[in-house]
C-alpha positions as CSV (number, residue, x, y, z in Angstrom):
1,X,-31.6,-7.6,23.6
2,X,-32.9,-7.6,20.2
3,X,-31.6,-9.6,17.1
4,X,-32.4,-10.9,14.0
5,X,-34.6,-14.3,13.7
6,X,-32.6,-16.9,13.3
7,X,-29.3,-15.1,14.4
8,X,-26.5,-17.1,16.9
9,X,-28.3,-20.1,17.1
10,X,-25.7,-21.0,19.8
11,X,-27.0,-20.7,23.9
12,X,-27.9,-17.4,24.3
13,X,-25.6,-16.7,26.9
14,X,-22.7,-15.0,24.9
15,X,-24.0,-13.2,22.0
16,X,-21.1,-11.3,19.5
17,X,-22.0,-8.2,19.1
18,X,-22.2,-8.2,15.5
19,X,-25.6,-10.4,16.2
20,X,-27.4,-7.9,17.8
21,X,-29.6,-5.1,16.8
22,X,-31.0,-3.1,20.0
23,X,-29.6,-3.4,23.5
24,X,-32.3,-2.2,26.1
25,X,-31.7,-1.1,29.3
26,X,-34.5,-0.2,32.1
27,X,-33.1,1.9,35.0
28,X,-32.9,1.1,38.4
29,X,-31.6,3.4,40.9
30,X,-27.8,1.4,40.6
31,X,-28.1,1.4,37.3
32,X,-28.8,4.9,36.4
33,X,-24.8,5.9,35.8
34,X,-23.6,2.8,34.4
35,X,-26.8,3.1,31.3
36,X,-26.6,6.2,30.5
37,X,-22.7,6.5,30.7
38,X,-20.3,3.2,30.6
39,X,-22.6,1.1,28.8
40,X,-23.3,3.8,26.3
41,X,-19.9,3.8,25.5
42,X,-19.2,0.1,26.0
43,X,-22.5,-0.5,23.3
44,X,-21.1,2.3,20.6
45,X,-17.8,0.7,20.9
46,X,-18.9,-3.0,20.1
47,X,-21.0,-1.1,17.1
48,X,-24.3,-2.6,18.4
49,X,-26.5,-0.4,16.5
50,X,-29.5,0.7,18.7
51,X,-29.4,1.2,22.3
52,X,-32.6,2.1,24.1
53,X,-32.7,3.5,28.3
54,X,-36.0,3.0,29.2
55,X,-35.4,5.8,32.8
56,X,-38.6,5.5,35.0
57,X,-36.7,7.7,37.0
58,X,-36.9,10.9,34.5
59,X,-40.2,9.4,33.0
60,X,-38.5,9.3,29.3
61,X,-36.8,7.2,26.7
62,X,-33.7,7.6,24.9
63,X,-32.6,5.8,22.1
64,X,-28.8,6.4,20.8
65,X,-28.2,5.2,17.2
66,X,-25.5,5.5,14.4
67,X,-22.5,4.5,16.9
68,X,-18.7,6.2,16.1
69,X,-15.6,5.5,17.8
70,X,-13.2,3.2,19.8
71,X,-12.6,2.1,22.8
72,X,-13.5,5.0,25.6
73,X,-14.4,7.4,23.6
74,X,-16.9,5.4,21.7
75,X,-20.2,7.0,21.4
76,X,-23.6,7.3,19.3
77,X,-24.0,9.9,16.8
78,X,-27.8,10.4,17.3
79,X,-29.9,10.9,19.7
80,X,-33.5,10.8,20.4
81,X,-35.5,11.1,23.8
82,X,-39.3,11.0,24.3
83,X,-41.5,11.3,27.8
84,X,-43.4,8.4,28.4
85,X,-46.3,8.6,26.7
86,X,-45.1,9.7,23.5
87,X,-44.1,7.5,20.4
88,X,-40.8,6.8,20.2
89,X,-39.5,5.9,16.6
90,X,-37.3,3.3,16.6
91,X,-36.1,2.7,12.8
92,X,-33.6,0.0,13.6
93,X,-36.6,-2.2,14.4
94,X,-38.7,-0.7,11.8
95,X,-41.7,0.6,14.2
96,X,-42.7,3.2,16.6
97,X,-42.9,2.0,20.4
98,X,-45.9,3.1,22.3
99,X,-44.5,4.4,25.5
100,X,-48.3,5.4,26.9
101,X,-48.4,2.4,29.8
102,X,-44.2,2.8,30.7
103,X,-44.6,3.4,34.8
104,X,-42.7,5.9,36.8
105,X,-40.9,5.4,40.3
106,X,-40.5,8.5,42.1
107,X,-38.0,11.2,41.5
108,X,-34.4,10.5,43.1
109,X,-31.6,12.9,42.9
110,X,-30.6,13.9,39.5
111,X,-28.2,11.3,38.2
112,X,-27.0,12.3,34.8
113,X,-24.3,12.8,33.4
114,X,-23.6,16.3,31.5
């Protein structure tokens, strides 16, 4: 999780959603449904601005911005993807991330959604 210096100065543990700025998730092979499917839709919903799947898996980045909708349907407007090793702009944090050291795991069966 990302925020803002100084926001929720409470304990960390439950963080309103209007605090945050990027939500990162990194893969893992019971993961790989839920990060790129429910949680995409459970992040757009609560309007957290930037969410970022770091898929070691696939070798590549995506980073879902500009989020629309309620409830289920909720979703992110944009989307940008990048294979490891590649820059990867991220403009809610104002910089580019270098992806060049990320690690891969090897391939598993295919585990997106369409």
């Amino acid at each position: 999780m990302v925020m803002e210096r100084g926001r929720c100065e409470g304990s960390g543990w439950l963080v309103p959603a209007s605090d945050v700025t990027l939500l990162l998730e990194v893969v893992s092979l019971r993961s790989a449904d839920r990060d790129h499917g429910l949680k995409r839709s459970i992040y757009a919903a609560g309007e957290i601005p930037a969410y970022l799947i770091v898929d070691p898996y696939d070798a590549r980045c995506v980073l879902l911005s500009e989020p629309a909708g309620a409830g289920e349907e909720a979703d992110y407007e944009v989307q940008r993807t990048v294979s490891f090793g590649a820059p990867l702009r991220v403009d809610a944090l104002g910089l580019k991330l270098d992806t060049s050291r990320f690690g891969t795991l090897p391939a598993v069966t295919r585990h997106r959604r369409p």
